[in-house]
PADO-782847 format. One record per residue (C-alpha): x negated, y, z negated; residue in one letter. Coordinates in steps of 0.5 Angstrom, whole numbers, m for minus. Layout:
<sites>
+-------+-------+-------+---------+
!     X !     Y !     Z ! residuo !
+-------+-------+-------+---------+
!     X !     Y !     Z !       A !
...
+-------+-------+-------+---------+
</sites>
This chain:
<sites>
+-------+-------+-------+---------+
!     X !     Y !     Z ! residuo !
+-------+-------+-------+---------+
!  m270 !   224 !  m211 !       X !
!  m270 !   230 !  m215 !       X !
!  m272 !   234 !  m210 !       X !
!  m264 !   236 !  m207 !       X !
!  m263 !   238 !  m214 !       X !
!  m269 !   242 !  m215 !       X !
!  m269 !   246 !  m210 !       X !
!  m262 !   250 !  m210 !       X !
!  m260 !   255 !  m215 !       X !
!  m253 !   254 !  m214 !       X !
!  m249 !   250 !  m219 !       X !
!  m254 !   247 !  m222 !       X !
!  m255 !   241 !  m225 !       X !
!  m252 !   238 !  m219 !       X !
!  m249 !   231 !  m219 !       X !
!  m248 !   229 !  m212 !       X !
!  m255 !   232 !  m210 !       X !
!  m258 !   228 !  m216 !       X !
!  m255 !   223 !  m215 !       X !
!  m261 !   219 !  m211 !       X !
!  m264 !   218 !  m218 !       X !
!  m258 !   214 !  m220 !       X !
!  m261 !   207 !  m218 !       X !
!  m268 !   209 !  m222 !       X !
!  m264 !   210 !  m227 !       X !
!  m259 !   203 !  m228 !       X !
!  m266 !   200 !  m227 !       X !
!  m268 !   202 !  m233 !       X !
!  m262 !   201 !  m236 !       X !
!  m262 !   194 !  m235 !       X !
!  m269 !   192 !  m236 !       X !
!  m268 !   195 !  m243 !       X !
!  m261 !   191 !  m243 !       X !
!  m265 !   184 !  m240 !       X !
!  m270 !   186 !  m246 !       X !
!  m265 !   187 !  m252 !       X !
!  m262 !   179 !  m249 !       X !
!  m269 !   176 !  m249 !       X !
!  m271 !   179 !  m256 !       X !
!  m264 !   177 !  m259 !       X !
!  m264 !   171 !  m256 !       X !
!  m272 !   169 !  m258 !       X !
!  m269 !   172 !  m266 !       X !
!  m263 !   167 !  m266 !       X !
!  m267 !   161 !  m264 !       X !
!  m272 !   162 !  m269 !       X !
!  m268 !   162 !  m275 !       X !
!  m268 !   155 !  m277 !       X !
!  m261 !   154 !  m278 !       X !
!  m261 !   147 !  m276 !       X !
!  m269 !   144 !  m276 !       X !
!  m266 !   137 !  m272 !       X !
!  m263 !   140 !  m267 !       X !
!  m267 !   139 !  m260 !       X !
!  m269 !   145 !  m257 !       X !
!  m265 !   146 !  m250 !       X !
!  m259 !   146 !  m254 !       X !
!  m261 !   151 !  m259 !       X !
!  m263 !   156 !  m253 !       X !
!  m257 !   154 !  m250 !       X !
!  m253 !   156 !  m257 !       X !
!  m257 !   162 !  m257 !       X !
!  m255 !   165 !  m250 !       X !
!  m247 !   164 !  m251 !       X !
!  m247 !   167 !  m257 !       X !
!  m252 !   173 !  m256 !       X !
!  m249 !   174 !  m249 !       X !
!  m242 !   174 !  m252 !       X !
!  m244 !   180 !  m258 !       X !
!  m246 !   183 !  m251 !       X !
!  m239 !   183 !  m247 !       X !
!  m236 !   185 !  m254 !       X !
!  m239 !   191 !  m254 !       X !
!  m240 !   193 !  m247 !       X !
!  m232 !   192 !  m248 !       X !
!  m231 !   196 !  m254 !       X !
!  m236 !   201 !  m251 !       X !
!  m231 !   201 !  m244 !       X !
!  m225 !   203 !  m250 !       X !
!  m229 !   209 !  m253 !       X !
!  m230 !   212 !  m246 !       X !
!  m224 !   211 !  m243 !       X !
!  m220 !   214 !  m249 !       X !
!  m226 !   219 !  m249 !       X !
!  m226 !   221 !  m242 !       X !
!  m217 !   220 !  m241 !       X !
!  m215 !   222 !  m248 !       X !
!  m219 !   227 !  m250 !       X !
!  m223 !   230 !  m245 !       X !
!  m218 !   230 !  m239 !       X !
!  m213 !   234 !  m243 !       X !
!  m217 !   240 !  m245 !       X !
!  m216 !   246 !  m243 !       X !
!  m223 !   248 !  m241 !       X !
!  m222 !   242 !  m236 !       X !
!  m215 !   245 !  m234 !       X !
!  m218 !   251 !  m232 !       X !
!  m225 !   248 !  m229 !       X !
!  m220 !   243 !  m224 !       X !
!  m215 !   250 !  m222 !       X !
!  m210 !   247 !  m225 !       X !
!  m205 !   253 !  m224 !       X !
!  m208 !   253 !  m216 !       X !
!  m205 !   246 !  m216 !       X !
!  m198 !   247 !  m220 !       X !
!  m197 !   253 !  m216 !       X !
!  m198 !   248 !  m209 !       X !
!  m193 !   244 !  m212 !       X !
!  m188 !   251 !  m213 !       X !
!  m190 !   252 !  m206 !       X !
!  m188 !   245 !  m203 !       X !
!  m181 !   245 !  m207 !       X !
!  m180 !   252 !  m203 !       X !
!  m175 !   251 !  m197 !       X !
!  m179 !   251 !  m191 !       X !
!  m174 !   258 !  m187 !       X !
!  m177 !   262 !  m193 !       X !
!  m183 !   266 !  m192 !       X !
!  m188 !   265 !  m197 !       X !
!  m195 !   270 !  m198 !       X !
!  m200 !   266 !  m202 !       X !
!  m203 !   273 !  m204 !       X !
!  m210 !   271 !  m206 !       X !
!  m212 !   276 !  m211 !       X !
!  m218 !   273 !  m214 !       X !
!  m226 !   273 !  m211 !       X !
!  m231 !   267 !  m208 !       X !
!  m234 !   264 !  m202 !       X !
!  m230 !   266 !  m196 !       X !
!  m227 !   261 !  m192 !       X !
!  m223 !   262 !  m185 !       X !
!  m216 !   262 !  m185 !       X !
!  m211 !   264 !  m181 !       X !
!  m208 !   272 !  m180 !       X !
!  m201 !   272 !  m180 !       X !
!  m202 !   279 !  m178 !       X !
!  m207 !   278 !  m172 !       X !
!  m202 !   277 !  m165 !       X !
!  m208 !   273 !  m163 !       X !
!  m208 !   268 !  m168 !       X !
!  m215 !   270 !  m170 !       X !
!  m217 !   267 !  m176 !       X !
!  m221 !   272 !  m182 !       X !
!  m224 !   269 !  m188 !       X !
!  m221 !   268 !  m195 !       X !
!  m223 !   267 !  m202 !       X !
!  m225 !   260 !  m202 !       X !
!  m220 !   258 !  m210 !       X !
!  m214 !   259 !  m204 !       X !
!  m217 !   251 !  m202 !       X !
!  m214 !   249 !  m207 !       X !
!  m206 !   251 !  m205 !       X !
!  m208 !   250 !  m198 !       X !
!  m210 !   242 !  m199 !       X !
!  m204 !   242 !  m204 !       X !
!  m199 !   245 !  m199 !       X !
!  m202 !   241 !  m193 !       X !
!  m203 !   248 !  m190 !       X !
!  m210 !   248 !  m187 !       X !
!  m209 !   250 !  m179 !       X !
!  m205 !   254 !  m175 !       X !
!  m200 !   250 !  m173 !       X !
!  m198 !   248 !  m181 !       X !
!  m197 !   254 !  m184 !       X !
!  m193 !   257 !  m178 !       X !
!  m189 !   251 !  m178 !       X !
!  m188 !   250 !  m186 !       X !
!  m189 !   259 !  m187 !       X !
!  m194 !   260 !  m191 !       X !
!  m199 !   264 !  m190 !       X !
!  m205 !   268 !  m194 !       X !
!  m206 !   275 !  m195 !       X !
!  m211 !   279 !  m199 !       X !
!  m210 !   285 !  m203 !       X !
!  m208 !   291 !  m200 !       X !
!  m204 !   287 !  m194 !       X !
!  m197 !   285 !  m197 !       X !
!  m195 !   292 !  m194 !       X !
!  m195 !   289 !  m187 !       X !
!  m190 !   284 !  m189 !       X !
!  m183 !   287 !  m185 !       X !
!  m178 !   281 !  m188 !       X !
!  m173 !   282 !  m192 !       X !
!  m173 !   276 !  m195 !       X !
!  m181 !   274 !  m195 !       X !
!  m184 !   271 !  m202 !       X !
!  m190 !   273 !  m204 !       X !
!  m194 !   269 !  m209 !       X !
!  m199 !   271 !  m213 !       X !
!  m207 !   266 !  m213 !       X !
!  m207 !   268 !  m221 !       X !
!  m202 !   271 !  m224 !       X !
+-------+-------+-------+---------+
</sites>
């Protein structure tokens, strides 16, 4: 199941192409929790608290306190991450910029915009190609864009034709925006 992984170069490691290992993974994790509660519960019936007690009762005290230490701290555990991964690590700025942040808040802008403006999204920035419509082609036809445009494109609801005709927003590469004739069109820079 690593093999997904293993073979490609591209964005290396790769979660979802790894992620058939996930199964051999909770496996393990839970063999090591099932032995943690048996050695826990095999030390606390051991320890002769109470020498008259019967048996089965002493193994049933042992499981509801070792399985209630456990839910304890799978709660605390799921606290630490939660304020680890919502309050701390969701803010940064590097997960800003690895998430394209400003390609969304520029959707939003554009969203905001009244639909008779014409609107540019000038994509001034490199990456895989990605096919959109020209604005320039009288055909239609569709040429191949730089592919953090997607972000934009999603957040605007601009991925065919008929939705950038009908909310004027089109996307331009560098060197293009002297074919823009109106007077009143926008252009908006990908990355300012």
């Amino acid at each position: 199941m690593i093999l997904p992984s293993a073979f490609t170069w591209e964005g290396i490691p790769h979660a979802l192409r790894s992620i058939g290992v996930l199964p051999v993974a909770m496996i393990f994790a839970a063999e090591g929790t099932w032995w943690l509660i048996e050695t826990l519960v095999h030390w606390y019936r051991e320890k002769d608290i109470h020498p008259l007690e019967h048996p089965y009762k002493k193994e049933e005290e042992a499981r509801l306190i070792v399985g209630a230490a456990l839910i304890i701290l799978l709660v605390a555990i799921g606290f630490a991450e939660y304020d680890k991964y919502f309050n701390k690590w969701a803010k940064r700025q590097e997960v800003q910029d690895a998430f394209s942040a400003d390609f969304v808040e520029l959707g939003r802008e554009i969203n905001q915009l009244p639909r008779n403006l014409s609107k540019y999204v000038l994509v001034n920035t490199s990456g895989t190609l990605v096919d959109v419509l020209d604005p320039f082609d009288p055909t239609g036809r569709t040429r191949g864009i730089p592919m953090p445009a997607q972000t934009v494109i999603f957040i605007t609801g601009t991925y065919n034709k008929e939705k950038q005709e009908e909310k004027n927003i089109f996307y331009i590469l560098p060197g293009q925006e002297k074919f823009i004739t109106e007077r009143n069109a926008l252009v908006l820079p990908l990355t300012r």
